[in-house]
DRENVEX-102273 format. One record per residue: residue in three letters; z, y, x of N, C-alpha, C in turn. Coordinates in steps of 0.1 Angstrom, whole numbers, m for minus. Each point is the difference from the previous one (the first is absolute). Layout:
// DRENVEX-102273
PT / residu / n.pz / n.py / n.px / ca.pz / ca.py / ca.px / c.pz / c.py / c.px
PT / ALA / Z / Y / X / Z / Y / X / Z / Y / X
...
//
This chain:
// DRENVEX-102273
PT / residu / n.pz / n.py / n.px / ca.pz / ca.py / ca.px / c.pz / c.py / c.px
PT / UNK / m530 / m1866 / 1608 / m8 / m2 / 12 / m13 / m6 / m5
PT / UNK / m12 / 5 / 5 / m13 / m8 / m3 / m3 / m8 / 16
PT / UNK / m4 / m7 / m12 / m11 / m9 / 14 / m14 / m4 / 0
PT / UNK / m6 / m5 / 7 / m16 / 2 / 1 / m3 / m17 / 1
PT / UNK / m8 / m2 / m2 / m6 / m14 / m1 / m7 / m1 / 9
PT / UNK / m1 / m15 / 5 / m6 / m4 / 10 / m18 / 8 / 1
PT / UNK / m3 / m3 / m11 / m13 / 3 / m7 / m8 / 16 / 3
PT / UNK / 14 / 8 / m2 / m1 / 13 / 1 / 3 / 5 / 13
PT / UNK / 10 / m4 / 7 / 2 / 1 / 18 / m16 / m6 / 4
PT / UNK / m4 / m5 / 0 / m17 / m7 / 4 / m8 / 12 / m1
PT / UNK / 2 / 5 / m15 / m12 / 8 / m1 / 5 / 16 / 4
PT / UNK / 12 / 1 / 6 / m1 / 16 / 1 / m3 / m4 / 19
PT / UNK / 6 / m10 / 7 / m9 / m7 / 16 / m10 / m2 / m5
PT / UNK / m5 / m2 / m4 / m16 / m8 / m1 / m1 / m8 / 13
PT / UNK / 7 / m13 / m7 / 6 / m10 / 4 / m3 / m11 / m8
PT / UNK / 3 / m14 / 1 / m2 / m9 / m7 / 17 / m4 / m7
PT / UNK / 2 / m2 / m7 / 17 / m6 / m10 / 3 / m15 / 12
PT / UNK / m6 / m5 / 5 / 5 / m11 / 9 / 4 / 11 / 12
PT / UNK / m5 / 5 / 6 / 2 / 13 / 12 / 17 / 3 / m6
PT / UNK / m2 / 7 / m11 / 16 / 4 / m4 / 12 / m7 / m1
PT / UNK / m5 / m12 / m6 / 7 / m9 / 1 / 10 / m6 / 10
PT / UNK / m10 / m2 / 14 / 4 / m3 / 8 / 7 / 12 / 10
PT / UNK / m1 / 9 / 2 / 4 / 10 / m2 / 16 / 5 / m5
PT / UNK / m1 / m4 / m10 / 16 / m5 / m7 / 7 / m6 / 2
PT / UNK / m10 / m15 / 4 / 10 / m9 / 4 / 4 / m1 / 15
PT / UNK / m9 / 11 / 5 / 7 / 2 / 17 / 6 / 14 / 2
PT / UNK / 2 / 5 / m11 / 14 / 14 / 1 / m12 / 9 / 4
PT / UNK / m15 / 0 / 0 / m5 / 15 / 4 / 3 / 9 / m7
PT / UNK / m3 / m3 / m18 / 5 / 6 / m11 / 15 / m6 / m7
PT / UNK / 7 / 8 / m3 / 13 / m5 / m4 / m2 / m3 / m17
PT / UNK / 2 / m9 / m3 / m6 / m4 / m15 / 14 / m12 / m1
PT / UNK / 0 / m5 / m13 / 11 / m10 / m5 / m4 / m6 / m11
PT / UNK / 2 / m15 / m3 / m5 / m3 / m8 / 7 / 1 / m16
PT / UNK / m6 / 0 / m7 / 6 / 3 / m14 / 14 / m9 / m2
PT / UNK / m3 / m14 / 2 / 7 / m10 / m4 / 4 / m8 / 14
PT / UNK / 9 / m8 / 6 / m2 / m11 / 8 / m12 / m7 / m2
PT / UNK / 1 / m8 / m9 / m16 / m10 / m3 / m8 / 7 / m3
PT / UNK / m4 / 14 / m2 / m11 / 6 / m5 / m10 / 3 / 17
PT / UNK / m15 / 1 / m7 / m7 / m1 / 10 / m5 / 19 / 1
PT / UNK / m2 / 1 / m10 / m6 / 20 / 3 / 14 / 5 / 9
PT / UNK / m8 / 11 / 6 / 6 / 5 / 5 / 5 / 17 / m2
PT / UNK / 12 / 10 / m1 / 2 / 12 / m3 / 1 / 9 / 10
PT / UNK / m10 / 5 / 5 / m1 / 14 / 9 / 6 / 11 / m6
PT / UNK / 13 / 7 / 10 / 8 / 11 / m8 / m14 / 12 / 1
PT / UNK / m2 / 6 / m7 / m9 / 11 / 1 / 2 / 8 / 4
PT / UNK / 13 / 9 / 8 / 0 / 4 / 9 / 3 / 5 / 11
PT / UNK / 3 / m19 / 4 / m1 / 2 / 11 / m15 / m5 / 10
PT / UNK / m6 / m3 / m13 / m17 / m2 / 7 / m8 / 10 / 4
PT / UNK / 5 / 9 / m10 / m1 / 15 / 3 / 0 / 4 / 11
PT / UNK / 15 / 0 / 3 / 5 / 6 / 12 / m5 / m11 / 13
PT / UNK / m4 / m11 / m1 / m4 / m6 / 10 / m14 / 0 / 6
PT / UNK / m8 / 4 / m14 / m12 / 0 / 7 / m3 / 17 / 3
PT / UNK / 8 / 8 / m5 / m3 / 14 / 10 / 7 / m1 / 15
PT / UNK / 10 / m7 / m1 / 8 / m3 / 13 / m17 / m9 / 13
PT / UNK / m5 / m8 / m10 / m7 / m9 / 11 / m13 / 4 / m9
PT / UNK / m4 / 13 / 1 / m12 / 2 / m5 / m17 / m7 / 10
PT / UNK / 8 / 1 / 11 / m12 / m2 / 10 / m4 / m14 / m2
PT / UNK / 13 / m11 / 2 / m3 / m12 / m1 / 0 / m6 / m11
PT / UNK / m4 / 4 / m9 / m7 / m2 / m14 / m16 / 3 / m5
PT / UNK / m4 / 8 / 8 / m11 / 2 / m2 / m9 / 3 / 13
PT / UNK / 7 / m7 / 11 / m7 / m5 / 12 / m2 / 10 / 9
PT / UNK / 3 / 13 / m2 / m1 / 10 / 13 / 13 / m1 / 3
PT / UNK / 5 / 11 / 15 / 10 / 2 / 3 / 3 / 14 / 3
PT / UNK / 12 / 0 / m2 / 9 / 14 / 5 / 1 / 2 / 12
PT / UNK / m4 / 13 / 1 / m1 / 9 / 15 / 18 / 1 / 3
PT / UNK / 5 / m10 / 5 / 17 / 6 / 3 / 2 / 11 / 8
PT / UNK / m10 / 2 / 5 / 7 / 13 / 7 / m2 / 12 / m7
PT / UNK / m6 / m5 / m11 / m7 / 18 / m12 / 19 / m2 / m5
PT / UNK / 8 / m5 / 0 / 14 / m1 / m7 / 7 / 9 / 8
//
């Protein structure tokens, strides 16, 4: 399994790493941390994938025509 770093989820949102962060820590993105006491955090890589073609609109601030579905 790979995962993506906080660092690198930021830069493919062009987003800030506190944005992701928090983010993580409110279930938008599903991430886990390496350790109990450890502070980074591990984005599965694909399911970020699959989440931000899922919520492509509200990631990059336009929206989806639902009725074009």
């Amino acid at each position: 399994m790979k995962y993506l770093t906080v660092a690198e989820a930021a830069g493919l949102l062009q987003v800030h790493e506190k944005t992701v962060r928090a983010w993580c820590r409110d279930g938008k993105i599903k991430a886990t941390r390496r350790h109990p006491t450890a502070r980074a955090w591990c984005i599965d890589r694909a399911q970020f994938v699959d989440l931000i073609d899922e919520d492509k609109g509200e990631w990059d601030g336009t929206q989806r025509d639902q009725s074009a579905q």
